[in-house]
N, CA, C and O atoms as a Tripos MOL2 file, in Angstrom:
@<TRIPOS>MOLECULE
protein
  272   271    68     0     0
PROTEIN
NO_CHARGES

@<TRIPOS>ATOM
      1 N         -18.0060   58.2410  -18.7660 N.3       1 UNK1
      2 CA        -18.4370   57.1410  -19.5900 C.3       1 UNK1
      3 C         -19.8260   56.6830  -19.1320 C.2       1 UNK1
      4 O         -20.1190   56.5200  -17.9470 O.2       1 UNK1
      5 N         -20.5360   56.5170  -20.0110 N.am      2 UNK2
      6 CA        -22.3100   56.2800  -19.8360 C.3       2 UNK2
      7 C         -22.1460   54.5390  -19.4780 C.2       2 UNK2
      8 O         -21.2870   53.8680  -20.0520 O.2       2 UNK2
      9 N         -22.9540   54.0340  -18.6080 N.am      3 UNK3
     10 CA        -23.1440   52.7170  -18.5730 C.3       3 UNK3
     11 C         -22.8600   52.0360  -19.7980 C.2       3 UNK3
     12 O         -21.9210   51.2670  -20.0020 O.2       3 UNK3
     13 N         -24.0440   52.5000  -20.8530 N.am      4 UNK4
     14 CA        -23.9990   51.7130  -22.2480 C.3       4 UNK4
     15 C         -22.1860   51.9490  -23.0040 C.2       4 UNK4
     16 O         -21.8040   51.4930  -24.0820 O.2       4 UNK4
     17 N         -21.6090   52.5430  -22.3030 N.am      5 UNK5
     18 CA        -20.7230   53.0520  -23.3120 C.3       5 UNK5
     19 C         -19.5810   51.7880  -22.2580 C.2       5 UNK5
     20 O         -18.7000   51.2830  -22.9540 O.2       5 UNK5
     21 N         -19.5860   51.4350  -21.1060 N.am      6 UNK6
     22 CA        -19.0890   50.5760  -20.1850 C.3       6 UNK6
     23 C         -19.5750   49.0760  -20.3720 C.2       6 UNK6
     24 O         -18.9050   48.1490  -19.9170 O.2       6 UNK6
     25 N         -20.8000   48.8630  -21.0780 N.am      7 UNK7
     26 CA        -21.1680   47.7790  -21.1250 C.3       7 UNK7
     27 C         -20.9270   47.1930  -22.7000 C.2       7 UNK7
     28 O         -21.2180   46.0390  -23.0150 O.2       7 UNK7
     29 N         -20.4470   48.0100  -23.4660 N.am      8 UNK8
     30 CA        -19.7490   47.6790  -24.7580 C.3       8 UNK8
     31 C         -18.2510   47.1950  -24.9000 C.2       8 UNK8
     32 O         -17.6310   46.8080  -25.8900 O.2       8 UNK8
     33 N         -17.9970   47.2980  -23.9960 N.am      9 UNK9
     34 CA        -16.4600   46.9190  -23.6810 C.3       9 UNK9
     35 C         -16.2270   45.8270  -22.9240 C.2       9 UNK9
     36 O         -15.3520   45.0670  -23.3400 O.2       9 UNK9
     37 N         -16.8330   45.5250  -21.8290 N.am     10 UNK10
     38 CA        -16.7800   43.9110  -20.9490 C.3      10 UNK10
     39 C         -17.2300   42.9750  -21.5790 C.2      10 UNK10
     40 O         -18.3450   43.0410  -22.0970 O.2      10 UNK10
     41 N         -16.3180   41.7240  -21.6790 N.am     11 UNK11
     42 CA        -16.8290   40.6580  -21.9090 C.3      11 UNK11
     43 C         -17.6880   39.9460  -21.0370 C.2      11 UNK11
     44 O         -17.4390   40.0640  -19.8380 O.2      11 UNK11
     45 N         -18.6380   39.2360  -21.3700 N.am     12 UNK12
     46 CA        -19.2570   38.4820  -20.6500 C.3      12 UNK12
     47 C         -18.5660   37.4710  -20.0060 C.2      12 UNK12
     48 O         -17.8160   36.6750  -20.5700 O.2      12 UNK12
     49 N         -18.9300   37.5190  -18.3110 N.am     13 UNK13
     50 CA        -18.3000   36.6080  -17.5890 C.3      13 UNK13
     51 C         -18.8510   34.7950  -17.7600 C.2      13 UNK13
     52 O         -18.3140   33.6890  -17.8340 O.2      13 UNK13
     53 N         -20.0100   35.2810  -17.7590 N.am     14 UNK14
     54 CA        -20.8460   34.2620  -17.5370 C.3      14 UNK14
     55 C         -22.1610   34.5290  -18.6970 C.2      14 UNK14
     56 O         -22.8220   35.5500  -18.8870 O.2      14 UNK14
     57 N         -22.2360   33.1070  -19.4010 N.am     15 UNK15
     58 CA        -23.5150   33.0990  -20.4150 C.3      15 UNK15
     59 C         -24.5890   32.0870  -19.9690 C.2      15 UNK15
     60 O         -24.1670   30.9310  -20.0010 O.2      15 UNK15
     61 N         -25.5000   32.1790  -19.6780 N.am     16 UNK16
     62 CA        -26.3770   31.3770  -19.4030 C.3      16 UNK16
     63 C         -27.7550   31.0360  -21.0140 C.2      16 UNK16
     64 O         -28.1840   32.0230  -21.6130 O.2      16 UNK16
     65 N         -28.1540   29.7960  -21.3780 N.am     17 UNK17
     66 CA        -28.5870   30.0790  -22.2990 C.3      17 UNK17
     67 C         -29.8060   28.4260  -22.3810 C.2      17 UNK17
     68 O         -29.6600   27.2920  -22.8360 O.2      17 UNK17
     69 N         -30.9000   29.1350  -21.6890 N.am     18 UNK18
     70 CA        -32.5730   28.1650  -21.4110 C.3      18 UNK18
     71 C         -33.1790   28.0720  -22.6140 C.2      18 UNK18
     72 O         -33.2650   29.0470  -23.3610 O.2      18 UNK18
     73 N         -33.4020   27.5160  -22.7540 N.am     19 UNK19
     74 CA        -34.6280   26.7600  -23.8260 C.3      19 UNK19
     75 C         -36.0140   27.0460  -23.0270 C.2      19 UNK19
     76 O         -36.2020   26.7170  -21.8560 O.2      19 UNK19
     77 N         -37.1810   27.8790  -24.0600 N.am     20 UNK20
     78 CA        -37.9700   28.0510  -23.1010 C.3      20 UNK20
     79 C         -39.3160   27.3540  -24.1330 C.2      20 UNK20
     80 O         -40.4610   27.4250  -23.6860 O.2      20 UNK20
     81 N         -39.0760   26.7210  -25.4610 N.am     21 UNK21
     82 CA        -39.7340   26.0110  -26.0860 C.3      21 UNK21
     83 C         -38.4910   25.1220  -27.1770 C.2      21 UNK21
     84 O         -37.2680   25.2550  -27.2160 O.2      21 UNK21
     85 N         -39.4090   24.2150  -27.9770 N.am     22 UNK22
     86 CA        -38.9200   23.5830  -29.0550 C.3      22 UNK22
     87 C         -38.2600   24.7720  -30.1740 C.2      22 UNK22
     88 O         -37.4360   24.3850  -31.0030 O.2      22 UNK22
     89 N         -38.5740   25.8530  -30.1420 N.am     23 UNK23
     90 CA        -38.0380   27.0840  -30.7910 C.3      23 UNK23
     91 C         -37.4160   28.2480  -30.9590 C.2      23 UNK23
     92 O         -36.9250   28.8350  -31.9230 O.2      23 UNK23
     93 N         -37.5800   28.5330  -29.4210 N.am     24 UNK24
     94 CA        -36.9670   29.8360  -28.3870 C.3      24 UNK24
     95 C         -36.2580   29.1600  -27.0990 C.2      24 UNK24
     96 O         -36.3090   28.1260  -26.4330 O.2      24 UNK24
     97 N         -35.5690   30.3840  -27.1660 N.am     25 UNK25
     98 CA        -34.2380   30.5490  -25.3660 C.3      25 UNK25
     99 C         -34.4160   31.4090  -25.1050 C.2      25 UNK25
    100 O         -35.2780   32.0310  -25.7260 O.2      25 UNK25
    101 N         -34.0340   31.7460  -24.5040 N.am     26 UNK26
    102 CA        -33.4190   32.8380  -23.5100 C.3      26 UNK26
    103 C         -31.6890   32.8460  -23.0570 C.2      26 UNK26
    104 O         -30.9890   31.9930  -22.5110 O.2      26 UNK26
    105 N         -31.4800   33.8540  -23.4270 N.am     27 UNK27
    106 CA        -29.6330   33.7780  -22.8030 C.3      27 UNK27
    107 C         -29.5570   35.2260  -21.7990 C.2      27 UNK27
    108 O         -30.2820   36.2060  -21.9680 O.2      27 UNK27
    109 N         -28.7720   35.1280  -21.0030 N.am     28 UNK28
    110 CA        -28.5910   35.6580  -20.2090 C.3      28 UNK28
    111 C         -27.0150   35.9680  -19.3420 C.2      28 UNK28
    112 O         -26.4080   35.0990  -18.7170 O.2      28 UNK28
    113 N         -26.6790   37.0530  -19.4570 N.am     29 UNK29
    114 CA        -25.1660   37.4660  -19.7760 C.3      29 UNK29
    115 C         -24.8970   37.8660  -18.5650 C.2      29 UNK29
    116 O         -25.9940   38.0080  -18.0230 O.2      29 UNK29
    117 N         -23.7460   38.2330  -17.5440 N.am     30 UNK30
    118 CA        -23.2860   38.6900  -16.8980 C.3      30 UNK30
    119 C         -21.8830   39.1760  -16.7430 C.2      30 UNK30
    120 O         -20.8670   38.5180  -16.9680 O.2      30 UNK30
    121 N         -21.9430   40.2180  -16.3950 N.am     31 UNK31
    122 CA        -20.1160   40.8910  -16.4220 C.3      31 UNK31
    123 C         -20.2370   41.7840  -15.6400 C.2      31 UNK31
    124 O         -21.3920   42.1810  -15.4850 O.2      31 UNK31
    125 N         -19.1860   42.4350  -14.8710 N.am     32 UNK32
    126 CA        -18.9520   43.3310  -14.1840 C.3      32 UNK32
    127 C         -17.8150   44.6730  -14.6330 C.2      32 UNK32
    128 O         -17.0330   44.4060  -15.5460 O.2      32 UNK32
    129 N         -17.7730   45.3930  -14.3090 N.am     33 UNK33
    130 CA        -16.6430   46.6750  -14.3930 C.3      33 UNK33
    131 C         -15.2620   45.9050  -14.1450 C.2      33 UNK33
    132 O         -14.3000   45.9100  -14.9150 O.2      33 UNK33
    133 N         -15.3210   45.4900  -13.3760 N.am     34 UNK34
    134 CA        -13.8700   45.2190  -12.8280 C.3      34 UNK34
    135 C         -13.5000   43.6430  -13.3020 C.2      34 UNK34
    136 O         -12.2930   43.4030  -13.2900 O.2      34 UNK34
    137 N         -14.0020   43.0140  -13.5370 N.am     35 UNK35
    138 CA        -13.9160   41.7280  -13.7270 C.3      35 UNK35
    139 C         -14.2770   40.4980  -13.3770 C.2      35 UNK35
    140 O         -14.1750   39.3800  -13.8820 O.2      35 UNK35
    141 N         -14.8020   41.0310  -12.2230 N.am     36 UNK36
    142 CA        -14.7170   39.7100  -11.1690 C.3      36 UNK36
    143 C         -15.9140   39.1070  -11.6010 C.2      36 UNK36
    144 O         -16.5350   39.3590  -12.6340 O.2      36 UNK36
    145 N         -16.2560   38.0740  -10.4900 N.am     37 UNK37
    146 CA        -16.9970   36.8410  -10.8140 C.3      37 UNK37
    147 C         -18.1560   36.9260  -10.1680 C.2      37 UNK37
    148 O         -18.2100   37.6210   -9.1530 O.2      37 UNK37
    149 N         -19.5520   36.0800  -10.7390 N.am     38 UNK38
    150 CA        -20.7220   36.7150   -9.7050 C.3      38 UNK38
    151 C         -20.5550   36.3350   -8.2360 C.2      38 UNK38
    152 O         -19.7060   35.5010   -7.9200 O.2      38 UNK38
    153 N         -21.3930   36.9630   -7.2640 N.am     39 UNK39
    154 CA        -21.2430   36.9390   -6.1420 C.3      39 UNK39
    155 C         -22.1940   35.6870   -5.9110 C.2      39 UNK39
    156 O         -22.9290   35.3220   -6.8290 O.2      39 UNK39
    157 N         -22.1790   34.8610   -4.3820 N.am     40 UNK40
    158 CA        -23.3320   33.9370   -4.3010 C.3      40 UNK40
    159 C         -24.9410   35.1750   -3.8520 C.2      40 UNK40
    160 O         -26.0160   34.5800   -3.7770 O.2      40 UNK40
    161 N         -24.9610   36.1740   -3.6900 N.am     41 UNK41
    162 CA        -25.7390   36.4780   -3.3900 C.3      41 UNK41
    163 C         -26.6310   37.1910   -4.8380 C.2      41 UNK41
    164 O         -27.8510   37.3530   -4.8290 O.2      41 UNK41
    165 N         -25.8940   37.4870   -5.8080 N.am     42 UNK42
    166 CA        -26.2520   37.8210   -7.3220 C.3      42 UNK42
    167 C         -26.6160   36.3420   -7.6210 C.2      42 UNK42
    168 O         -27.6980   36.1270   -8.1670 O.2      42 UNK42
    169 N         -25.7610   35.2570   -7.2920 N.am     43 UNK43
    170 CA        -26.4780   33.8640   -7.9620 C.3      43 UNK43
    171 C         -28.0190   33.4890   -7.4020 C.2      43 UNK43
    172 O         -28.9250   32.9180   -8.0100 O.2      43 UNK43
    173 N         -27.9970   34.0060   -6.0470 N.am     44 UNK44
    174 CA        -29.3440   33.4430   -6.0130 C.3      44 UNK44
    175 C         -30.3690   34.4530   -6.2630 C.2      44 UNK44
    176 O         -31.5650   34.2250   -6.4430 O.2      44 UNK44
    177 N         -29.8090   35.5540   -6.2570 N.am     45 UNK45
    178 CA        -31.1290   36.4860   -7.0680 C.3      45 UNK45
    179 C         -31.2160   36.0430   -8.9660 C.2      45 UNK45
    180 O         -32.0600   36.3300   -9.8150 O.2      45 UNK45
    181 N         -30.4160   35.5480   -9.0130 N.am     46 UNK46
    182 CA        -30.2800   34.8270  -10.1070 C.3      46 UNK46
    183 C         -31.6510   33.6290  -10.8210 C.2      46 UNK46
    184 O         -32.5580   33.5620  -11.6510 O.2      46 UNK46
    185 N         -30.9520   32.8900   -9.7920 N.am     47 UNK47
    186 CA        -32.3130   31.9980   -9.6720 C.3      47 UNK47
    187 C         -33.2570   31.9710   -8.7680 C.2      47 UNK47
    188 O         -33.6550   30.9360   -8.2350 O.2      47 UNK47
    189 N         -33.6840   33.1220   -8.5290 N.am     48 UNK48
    190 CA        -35.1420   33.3240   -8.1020 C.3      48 UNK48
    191 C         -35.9030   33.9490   -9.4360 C.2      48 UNK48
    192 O         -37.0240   33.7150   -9.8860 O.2      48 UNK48
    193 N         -34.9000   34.7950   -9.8700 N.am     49 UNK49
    194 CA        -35.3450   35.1470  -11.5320 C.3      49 UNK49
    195 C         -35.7290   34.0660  -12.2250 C.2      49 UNK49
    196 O         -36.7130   34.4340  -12.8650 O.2      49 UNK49
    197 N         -35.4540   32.6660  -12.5150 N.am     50 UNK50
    198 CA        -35.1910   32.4960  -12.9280 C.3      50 UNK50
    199 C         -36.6050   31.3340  -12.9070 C.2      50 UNK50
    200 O         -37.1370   30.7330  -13.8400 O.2      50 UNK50
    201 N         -36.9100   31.3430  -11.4220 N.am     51 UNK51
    202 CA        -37.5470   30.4710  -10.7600 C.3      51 UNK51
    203 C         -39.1030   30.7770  -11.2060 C.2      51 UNK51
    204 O         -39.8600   30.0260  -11.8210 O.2      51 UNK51
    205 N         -39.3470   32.0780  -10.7210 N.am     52 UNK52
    206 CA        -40.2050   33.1420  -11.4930 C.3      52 UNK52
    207 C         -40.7640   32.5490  -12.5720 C.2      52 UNK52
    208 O         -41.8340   31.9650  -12.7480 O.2      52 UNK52
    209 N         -39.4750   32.9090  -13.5300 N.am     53 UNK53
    210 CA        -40.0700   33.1670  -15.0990 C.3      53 UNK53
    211 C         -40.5330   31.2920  -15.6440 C.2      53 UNK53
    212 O         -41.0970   30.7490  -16.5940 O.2      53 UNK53
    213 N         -39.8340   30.8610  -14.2810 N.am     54 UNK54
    214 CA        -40.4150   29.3160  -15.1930 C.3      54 UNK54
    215 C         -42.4490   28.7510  -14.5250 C.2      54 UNK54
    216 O         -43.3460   28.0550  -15.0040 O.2      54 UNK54
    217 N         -42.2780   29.5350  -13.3070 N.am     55 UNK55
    218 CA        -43.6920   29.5290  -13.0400 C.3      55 UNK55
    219 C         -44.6190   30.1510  -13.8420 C.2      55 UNK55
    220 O         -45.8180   29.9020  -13.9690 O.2      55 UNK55
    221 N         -43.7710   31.1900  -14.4960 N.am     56 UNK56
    222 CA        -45.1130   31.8270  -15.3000 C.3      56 UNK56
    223 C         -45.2590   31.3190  -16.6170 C.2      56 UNK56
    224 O         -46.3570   31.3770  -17.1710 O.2      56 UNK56
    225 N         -43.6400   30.5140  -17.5290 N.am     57 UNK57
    226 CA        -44.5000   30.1860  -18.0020 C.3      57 UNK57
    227 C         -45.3060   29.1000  -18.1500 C.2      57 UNK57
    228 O         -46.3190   29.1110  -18.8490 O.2      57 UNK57
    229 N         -44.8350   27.9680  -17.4040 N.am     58 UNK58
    230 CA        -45.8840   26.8680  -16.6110 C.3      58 UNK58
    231 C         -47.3980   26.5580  -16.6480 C.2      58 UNK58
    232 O         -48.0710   25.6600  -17.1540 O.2      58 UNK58
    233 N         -47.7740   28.0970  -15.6160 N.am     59 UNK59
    234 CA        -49.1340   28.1560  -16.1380 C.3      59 UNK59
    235 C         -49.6770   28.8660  -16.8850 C.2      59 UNK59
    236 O         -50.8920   28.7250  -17.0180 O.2      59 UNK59
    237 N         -49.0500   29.7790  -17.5630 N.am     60 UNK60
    238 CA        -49.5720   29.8400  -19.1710 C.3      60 UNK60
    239 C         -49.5230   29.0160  -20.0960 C.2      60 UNK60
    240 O         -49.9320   29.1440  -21.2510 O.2      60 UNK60
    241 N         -48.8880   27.9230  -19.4790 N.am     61 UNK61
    242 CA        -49.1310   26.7680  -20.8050 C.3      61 UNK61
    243 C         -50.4010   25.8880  -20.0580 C.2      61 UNK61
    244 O         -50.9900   24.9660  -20.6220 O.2      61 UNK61
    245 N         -50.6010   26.2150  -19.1150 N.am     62 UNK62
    246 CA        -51.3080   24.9590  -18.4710 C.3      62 UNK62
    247 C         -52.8780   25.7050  -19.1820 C.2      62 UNK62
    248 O         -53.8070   25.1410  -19.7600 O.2      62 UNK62
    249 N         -52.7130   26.8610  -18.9160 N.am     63 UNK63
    250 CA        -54.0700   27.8050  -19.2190 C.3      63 UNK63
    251 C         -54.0910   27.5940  -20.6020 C.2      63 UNK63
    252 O         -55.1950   27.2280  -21.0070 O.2      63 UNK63
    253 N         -52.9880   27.7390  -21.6860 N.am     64 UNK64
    254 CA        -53.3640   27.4740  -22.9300 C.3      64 UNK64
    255 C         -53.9070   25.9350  -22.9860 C.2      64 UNK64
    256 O         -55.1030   25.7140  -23.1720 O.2      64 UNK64
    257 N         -52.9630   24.8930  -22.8170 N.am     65 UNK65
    258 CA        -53.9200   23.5960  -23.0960 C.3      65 UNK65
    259 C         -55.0350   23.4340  -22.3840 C.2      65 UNK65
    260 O         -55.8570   22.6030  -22.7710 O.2      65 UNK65
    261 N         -55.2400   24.0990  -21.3640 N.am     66 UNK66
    262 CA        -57.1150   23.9240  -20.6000 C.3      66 UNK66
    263 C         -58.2020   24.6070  -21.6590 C.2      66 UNK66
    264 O         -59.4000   24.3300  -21.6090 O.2      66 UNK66
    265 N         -57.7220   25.3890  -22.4710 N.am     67 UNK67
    266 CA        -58.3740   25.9940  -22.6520 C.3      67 UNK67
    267 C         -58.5520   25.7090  -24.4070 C.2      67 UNK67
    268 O         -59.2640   26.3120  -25.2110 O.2      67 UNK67
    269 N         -57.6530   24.6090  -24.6110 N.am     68 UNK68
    270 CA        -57.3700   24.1940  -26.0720 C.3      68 UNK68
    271 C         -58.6330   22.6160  -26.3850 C.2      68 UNK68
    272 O         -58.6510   22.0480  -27.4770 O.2      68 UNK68
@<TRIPOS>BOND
     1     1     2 1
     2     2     3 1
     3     3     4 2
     4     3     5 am
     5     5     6 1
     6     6     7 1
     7     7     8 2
     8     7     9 am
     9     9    10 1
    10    10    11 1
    11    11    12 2
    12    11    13 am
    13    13    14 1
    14    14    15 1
    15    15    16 2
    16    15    17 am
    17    17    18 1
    18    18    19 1
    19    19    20 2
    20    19    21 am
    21    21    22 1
    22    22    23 1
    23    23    24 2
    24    23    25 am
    25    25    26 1
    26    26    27 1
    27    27    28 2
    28    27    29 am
    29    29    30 1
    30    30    31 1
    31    31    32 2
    32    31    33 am
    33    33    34 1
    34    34    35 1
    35    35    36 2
    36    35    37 am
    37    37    38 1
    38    38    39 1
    39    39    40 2
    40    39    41 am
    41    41    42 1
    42    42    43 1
    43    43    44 2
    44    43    45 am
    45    45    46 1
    46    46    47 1
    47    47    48 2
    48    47    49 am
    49    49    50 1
    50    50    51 1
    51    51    52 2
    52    51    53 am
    53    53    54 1
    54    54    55 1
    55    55    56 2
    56    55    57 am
    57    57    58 1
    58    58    59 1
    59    59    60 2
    60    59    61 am
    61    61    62 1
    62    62    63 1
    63    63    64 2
    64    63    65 am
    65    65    66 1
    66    66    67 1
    67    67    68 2
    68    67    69 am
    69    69    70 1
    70    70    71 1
    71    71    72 2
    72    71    73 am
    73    73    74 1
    74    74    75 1
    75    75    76 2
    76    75    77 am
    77    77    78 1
    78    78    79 1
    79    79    80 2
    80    79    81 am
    81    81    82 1
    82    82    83 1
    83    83    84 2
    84    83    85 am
    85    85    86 1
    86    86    87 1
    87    87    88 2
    88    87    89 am
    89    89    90 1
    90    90    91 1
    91    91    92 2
    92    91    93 am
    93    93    94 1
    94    94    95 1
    95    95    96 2
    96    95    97 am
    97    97    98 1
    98    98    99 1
    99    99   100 2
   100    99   101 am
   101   101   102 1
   102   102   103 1
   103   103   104 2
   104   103   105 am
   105   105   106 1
   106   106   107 1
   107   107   108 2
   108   107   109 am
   109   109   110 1
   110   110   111 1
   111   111   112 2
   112   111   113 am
   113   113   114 1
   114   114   115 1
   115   115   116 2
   116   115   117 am
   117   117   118 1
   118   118   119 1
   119   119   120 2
   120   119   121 am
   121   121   122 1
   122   122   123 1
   123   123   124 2
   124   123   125 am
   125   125   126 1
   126   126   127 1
   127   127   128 2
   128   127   129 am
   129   129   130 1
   130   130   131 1
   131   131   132 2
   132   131   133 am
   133   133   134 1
   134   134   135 1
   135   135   136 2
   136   135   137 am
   137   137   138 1
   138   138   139 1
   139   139   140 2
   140   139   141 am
   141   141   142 1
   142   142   143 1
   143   143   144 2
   144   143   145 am
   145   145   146 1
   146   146   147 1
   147   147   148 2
   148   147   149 am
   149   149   150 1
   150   150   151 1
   151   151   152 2
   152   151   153 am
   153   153   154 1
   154   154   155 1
   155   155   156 2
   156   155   157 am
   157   157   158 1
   158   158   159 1
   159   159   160 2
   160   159   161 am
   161   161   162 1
   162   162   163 1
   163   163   164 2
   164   163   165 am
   165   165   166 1
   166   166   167 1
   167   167   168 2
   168   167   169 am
   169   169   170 1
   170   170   171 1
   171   171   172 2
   172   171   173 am
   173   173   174 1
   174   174   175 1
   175   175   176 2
   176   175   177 am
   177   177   178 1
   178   178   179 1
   179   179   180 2
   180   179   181 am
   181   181   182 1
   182   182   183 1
   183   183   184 2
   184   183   185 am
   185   185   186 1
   186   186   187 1
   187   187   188 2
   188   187   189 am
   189   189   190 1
   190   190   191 1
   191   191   192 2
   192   191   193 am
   193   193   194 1
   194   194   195 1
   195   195   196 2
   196   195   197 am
   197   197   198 1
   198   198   199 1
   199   199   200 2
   200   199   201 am
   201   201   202 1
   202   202   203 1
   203   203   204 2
   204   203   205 am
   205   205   206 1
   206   206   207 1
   207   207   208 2
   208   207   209 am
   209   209   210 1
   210   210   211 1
   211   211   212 2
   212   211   213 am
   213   213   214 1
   214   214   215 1
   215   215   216 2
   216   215   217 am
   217   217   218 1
   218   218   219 1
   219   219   220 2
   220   219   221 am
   221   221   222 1
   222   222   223 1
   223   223   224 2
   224   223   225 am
   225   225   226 1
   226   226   227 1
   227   227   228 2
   228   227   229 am
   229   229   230 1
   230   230   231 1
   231   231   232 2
   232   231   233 am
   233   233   234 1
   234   234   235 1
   235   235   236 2
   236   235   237 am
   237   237   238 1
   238   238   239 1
   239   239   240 2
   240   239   241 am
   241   241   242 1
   242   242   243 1
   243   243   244 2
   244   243   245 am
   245   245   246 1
   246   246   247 1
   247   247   248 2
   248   247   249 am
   249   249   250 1
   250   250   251 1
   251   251   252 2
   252   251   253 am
   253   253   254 1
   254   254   255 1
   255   255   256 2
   256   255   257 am
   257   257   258 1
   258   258   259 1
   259   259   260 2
   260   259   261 am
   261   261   262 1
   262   262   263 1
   263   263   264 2
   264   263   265 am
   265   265   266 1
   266   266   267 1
   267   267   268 2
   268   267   269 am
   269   269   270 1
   270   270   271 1
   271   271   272 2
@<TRIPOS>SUBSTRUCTURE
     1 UNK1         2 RESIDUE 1 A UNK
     2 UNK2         6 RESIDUE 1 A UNK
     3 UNK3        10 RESIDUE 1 A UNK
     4 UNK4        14 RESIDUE 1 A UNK
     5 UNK5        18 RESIDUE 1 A UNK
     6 UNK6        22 RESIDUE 1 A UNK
     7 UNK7        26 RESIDUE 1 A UNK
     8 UNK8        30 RESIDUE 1 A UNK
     9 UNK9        34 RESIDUE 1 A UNK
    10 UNK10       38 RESIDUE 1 A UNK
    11 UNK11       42 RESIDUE 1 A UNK
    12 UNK12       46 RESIDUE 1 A UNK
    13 UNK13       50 RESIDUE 1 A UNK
    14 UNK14       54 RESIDUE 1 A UNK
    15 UNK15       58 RESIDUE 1 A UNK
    16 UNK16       62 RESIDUE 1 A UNK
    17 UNK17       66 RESIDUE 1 A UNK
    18 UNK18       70 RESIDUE 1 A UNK
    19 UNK19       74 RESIDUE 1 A UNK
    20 UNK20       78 RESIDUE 1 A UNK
    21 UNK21       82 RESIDUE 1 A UNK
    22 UNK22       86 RESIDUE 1 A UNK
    23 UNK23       90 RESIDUE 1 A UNK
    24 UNK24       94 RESIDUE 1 A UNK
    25 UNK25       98 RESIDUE 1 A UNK
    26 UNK26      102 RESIDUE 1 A UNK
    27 UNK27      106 RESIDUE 1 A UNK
    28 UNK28      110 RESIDUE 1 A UNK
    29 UNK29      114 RESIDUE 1 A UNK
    30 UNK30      118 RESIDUE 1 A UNK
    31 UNK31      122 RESIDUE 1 A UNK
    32 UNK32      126 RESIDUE 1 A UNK
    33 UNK33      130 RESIDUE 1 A UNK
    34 UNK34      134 RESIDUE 1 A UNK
    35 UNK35      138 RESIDUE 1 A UNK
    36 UNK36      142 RESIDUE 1 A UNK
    37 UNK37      146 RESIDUE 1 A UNK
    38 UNK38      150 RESIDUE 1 A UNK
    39 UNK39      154 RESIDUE 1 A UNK
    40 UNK40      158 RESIDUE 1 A UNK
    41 UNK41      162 RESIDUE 1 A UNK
    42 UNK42      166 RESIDUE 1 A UNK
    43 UNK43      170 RESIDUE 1 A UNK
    44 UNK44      174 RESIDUE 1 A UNK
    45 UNK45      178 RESIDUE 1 A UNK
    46 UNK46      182 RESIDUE 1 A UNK
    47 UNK47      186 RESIDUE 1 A UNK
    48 UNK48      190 RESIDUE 1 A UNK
    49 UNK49      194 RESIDUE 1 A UNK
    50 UNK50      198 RESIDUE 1 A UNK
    51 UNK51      202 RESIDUE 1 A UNK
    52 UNK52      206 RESIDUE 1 A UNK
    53 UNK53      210 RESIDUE 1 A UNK
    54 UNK54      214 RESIDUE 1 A UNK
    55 UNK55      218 RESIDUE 1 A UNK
    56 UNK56      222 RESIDUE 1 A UNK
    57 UNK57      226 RESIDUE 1 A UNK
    58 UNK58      230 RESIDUE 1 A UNK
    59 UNK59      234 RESIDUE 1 A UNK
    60 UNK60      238 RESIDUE 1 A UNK
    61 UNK61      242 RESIDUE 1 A UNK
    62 UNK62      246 RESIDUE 1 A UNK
    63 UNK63      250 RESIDUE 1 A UNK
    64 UNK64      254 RESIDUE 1 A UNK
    65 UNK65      258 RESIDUE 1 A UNK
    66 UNK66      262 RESIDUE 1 A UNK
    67 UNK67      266 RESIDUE 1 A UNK
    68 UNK68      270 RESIDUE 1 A UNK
């Protein structure tokens, strides 16, 4: 069985779902093979992802209104 063919079948354990304007999100799914639940060490790679994507887009907004 191909990943994709494994990842059509698990339900999502966990849905996560950010607002990243007045118009758009982001959702973000997690499940495993077996069932179980995320680990704390998947949570905080979690939110370092997560941490990331809000710095960047931060100052791309800061760069768009400087520049507006």
């Amino acid at each position: 069985m191909t990943d994709d063919q494994l990842s059509t079948k698990r339900e999502p354990l966990l849905v996560i779902r950010a607002p990243l304007s007045e118009d758009s999100f982001v959702t973000i799914y997690f499940s495993s093979s077996d069932g179980r639940t995320m680990s704390e060490r998947e949570w905080w790679h979690l939110k370092q992802i997560v941490e990331l994507g809000n710095k960047i887009c931060v100052k791309q907004e800061a760069k768009a209104a400087g520049a507006a």
